[in-house]
C-alpha positions in Angstrom: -9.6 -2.8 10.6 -9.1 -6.4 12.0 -5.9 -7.8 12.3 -4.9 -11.5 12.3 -1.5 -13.2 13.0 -0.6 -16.7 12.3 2.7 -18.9 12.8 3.3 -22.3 11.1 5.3 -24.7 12.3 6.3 -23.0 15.6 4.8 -21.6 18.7 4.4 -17.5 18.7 5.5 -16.0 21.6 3.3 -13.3 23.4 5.8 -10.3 22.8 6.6 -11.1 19.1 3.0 -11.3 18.6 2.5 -8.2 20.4 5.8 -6.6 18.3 4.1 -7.5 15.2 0.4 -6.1 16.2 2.8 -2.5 17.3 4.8 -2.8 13.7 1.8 -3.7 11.2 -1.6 -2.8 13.3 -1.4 1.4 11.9 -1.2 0.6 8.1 -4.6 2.0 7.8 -3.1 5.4 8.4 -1.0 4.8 4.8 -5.0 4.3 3.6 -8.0 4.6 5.1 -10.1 1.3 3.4 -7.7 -1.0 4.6 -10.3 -3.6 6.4 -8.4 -6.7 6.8 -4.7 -7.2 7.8 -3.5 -11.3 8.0 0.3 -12.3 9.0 1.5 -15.3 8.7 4.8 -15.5 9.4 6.4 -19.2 8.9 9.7 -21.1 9.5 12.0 -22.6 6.0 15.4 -24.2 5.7 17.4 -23.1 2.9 20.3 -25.3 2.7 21.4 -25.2 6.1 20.1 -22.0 7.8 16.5 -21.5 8.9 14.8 -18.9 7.3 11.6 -16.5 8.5 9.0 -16.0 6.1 6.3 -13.3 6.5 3.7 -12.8 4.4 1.5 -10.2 4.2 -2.6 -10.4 3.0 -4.2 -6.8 2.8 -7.7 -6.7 2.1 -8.7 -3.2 0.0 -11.6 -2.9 -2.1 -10.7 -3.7 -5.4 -7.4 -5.8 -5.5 -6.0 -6.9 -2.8 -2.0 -6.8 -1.7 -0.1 -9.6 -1.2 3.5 -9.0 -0.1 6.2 -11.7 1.0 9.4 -10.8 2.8 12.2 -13.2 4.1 15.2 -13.0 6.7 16.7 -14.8 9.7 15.6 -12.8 12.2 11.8 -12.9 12.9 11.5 -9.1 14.0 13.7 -8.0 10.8 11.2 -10.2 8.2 8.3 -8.4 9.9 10.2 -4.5 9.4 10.7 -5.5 6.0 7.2 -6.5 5.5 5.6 -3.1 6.8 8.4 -1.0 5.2 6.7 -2.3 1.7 3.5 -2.5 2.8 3.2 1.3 3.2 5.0 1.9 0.4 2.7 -0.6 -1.9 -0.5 1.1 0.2 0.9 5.3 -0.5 1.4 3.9 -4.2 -2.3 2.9 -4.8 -3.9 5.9 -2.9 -2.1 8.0 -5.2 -3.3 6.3 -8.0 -6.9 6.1 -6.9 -6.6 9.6 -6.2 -5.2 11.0 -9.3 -7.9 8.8 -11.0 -10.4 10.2 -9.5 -8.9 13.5 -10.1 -8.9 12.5 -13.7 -12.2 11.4 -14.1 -14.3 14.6 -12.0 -15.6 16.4 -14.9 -16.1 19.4 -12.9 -13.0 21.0 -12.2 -12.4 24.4 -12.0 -10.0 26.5 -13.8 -9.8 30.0 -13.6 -11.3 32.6 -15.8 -8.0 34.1 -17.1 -6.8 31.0 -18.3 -10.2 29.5 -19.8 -10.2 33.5 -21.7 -6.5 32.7 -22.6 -6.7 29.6 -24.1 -10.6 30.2 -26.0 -8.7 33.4 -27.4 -6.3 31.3 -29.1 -8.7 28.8 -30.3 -10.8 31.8 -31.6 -8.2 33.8 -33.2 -8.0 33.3 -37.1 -5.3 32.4 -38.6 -3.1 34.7 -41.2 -3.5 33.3 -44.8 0.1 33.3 -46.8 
């Protein structure tokens, strides 16, 4: 998985860079084809207060995630980012997998209830 970090408009210091790689490097654990991770994390003013702004760019096969969390605190914009990053990345590996699921032809069900429910199919109906 490669993992790519980014400021705008301000200089990233070595241990916020490093907090970020600790927080967001292990979100291929959440799943496994997760091949490109970019942070950008950038500096607004709202009104009067400066605001952090990360944004996160997964790259998945398929579609890829985009996710964009705000707060004051650089460390707090980045938890909030991989808090829904592994929830958005749990929620489409459940998917794929219960599509997959769906779509295998070949799965097995046990003899008594294949018997069960052919019996029922079978049995004829009572004329009134």
């Amino acid at each position: 998985m490669k993992f790519r970090v980014e400021a705008t408009g301000f200089k990233m210091s070595p241990s916020l860079k490093q907090f970020t790689k600790d927080k967001l490097g292990n979100l291929d654990r959440y799943n496994s084809d997760v091949q490109e991770v970019e942070v950008t994390l950038r500096m607004e003013v709202k009104r009067l207060l400066e605001v952090v702004v990360c944004t996160l760019n997964i790259r998945v096969p398929g579609r890829d995630l985009y996710l964009k969390t705000s707060s004051y605190i650089f460390e707090d914009a980045i938890l909030k980012a991989a808090d829904a990053a592994k929830a958005k990345l749990r929620k489409r590996k459940t998917k794929v997998v219960a599509a997959k699921k769906k779509a295998s032809p070949n799965r097995k069900v046990s003899d008594a209830k294949a018997a069960k429910k052919y019996a029922k199919k079978a049995a004829p109906k009572k004329a009134q």
